[in-house]
C-alpha positions, 0 to 999 in steps of 0.5 A: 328879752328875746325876740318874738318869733313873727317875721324879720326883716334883716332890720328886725322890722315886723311884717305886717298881718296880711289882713291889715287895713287903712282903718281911719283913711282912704284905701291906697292914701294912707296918711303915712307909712310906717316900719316898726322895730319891737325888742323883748318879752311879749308883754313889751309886744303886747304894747307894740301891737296897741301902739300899732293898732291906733296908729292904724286907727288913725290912718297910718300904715305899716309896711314891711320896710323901712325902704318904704317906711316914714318913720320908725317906731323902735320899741326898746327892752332894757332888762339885761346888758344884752338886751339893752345893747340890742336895742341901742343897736336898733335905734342906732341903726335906724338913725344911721338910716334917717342921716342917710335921708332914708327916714324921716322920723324916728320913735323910741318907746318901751322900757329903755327909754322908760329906764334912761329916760332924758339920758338917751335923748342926750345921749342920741340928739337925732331921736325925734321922740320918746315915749314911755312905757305908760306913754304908749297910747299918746303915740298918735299925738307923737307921731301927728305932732312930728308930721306937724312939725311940732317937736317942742314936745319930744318926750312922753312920761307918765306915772302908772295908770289908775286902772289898767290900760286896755289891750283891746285896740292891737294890730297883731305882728304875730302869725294871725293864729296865736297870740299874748294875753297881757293880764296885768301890768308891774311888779311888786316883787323886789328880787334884788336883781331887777329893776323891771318895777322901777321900770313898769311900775307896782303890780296892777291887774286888769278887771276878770271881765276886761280879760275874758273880752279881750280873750273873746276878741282875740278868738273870734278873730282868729286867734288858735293859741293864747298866750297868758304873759305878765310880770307875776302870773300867780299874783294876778288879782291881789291888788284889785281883789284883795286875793288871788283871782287866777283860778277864776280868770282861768276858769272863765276863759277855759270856756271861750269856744273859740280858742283851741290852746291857752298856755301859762307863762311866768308863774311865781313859785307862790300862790299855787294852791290847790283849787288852781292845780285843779283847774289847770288839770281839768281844764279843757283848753289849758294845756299842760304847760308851766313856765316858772323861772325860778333863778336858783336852787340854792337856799342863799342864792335865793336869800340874796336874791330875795325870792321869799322861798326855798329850794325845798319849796320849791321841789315840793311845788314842782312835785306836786304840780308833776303829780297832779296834771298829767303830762305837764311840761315845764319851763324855768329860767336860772342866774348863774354868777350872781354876787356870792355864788360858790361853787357849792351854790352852783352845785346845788343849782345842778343837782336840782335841776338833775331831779327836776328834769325841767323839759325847758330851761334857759339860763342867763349870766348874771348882769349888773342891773343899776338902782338895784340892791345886787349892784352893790351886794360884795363877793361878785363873780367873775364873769368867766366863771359865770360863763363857765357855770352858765355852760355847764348848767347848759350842757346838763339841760341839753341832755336832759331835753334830748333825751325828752324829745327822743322819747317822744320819736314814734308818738302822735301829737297835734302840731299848731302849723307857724309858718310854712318853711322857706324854700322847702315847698311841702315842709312847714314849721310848728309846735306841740302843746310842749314848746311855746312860741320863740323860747322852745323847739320847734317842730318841722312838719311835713306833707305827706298826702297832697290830698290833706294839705298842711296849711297855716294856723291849722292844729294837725296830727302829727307822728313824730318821726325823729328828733334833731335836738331841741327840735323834731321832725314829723310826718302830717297825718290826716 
């Protein structure tokens, strides 16, 4: 629901990768020029980097305006009110541009044209079409279709694939040295306050050998930094083996030579034995790194949630994953005002983030999220109280993570160099193994010795010189 951290325009129009090419035409003649608009979570910009990278294939080019663009491909998000609002933003304002003769086409795809569906095009008649989540790769058709002048067919839907869609055909929006590694697709969790299943469909994992490839490729080309992302990390495996394969994924692909960092996003607070604690702790290129959204503490808060664990469960997992991998950083997400919650929930929820010390937190309102079981749970929260317990809990975080990142002040730690500051020649922007991309601090590097220059992409010792918040600030070291 957040965006990713690769360039914006002030449209949040991604810039393309400077390497980009006209695969499929003539160089200098592509066959149009396109700008695209990419909402969520990373899993959602795994499938805008395929979309992009088949529209490349077959002769169209990004641009990185839609001042030059034909078309607009907007890749929504719908899995809170907010990021529904922000989508309905985009799209709004791009066919204000298409109305102002600025656009000649304009694309929805992803997950709210996934959720709403015939309702959007109703809704917003000047959408020339729609492309569902498993739509995704019947883009060029769409698009060669609307340059055709065909546009009986406006809408794409289609049930989940059989076999996971491959990720291999991309063309990265991200910096060149990082990027997200999709490794399944769907959910079979039923937490009673998404709707992320009847929009993505039943949990399906890709093939370990499909995984590893696609990895390779990444590395090969460049790529310094995966970021392993789907719906339910842990679960990876259970449908297409019968078990959990994630420590045998993870085992495979802590060999690839030419990745330097992978780091583990959206871990379930199940199927975490010990054989994965073990590799995670050993391994060579698996940073110590978790993220766990957790959503609550409470043992009725999670009931109502129906998240199949307890706080004690869980303060035995976070525990015990502390124990065993040394330095390991932590990041979850929690729900507060959801239906039911008492101040004695809430306190809870406080307390145990008191003891957990999670490095990284972020926490969310709860939103009414329709066809899901919690829209018609009783007892709802009024908004303002959940805003109140949204800050409170906030407020202990921040304290929690400054005092962190002060600690930190005096050390040396290898900084994965972003992007160079704007404006401020020999400063640049950064993260550790601690702070992954978009959703944590970042670390802002500068140049000391012009001898041993910083440059973009590189992974550079850095003495940490002073905290400012959530970020850092620090000195490059040769």
């Amino acid at each position: 629901m957040q965006l990713p951290i690769y360039q914006k325009n002030e449209l949040n129009v991604a810039t393309p990768p400077a390497t980009a090419t006209d695969q499929g035409a003539e160089v200098g003649k592509p066959r149009g020029q396109y700008a695209v608009v990419s909402l969520g979570c990373p899993k959602n910009l795994v499938d805008t980097e395929q979309m992009l990278g088949r529209l490349d294939a077959d002769g169209y080019r990004m641009v990185d305006s839609v001042d030059g663009a034909d078309f607009v491909v907007v890749n929504t998000c719908a899995f809170i009110d907010s990021a529904r609002d922000e989508s309905m933003e985009a799209i709004d304002e791009m066919l204000a541009l298409k109305r102002d003769g600025k656009l000649r086409n304009v694309v929805v795809t992803g997950c709210l044209a996934e959720r709403q569906q015939g309702k959007l095009l109703e809704d917003r008649p000047e959408i020339d079409a729609l492309v569902g989540v498993f739509g995704r790769n019947d883009i060029v058709s769409v698009v060669d279709d609307l340059y055709s002048g065909l546009e009986e067919q406006r809408t794409v839907f289609k049930p989940a694939a059989v076999n996971p869609l491959s990720d291999a055909m991309r063309s990265a929006v991200t910096p060149r040295h990082f990027a997200y590694l999709k490794i399944s697709e769907g959910c079979d969790r039923l937490c009673t306050f998404c709707a992320i299943p009847k929009m993505r469909g039943k949990h399906f994992s890709k093939p370990i050998e499909q995984i590893v490839d696609e990895a390779k490729r990444l590395g090969d080309s460049g790529v310094r930094e995966i970021v392993v992302v789907a719906q339910d990390t842990t679960y990876y495996g259970m449908d297409r083996y019968g078990k959990p394969r994630l420590n045998d994924l993870l085992q495979q692909l802590d060999q690839i030579e030419s990745v330097d960092w992978i780091r583990l996003m959206y871990f379930y607070p199940m199927y975490i034995d010990d054989a994965l604690i073990d590799t995670i702790a050993s391994a060579n290129r698996i940073v110590p790194y978790i993220d766990m959204p957790l959503q609550h503490a409470s043992d009725s808060m999670l009931k109502r949630m129906s998240r199949k664990t307890t706080r004690k469960l869980q303060t035995e997992i976070v525990h015990k994953l502390r124990d065993r991998i040394d330095s390991l950083v932590m990041r979850t997400t929690m729900i507060t005002g959801f239906p039911g919650e008492t101040e004695d929930d809430f306190k809870e929820l406080l307390d145990f983030v008191d003891e957990s010390q999670f490095e990284n937190l972020g926490v969310f309102t709860y939103s009414i999220e329709e066809d899901t079981p919690a829209a018609r749970l009783p007892n709802r929260v009024d908004p303002e109280v959940a805003i109140r317990r949204r800050d409170e809990l906030m407020a202990l975080q921040q304290s929690i993570a400054f005092e962190w990142n002060a600690s930190r002040v005096g050390g040396t730690e290898e900084v994965l160099i972003d992007a160079p500051m704007p404006e401020q020649e020999g400063v640049f922007i950064g993260r550790t193994r601690n702070e992954a991309p978009d959703v944590d601090g970042l670390v802002y590097v500068s140049q000391v010795n012009e001898d041993a220059p910083v440059e973009v992409g590189q992974i550079r010792p850095c003495e940490i010189v002073a905290s400012q918040g959530y970020d850092l600030a620090a000195a490059a070291v040769e």
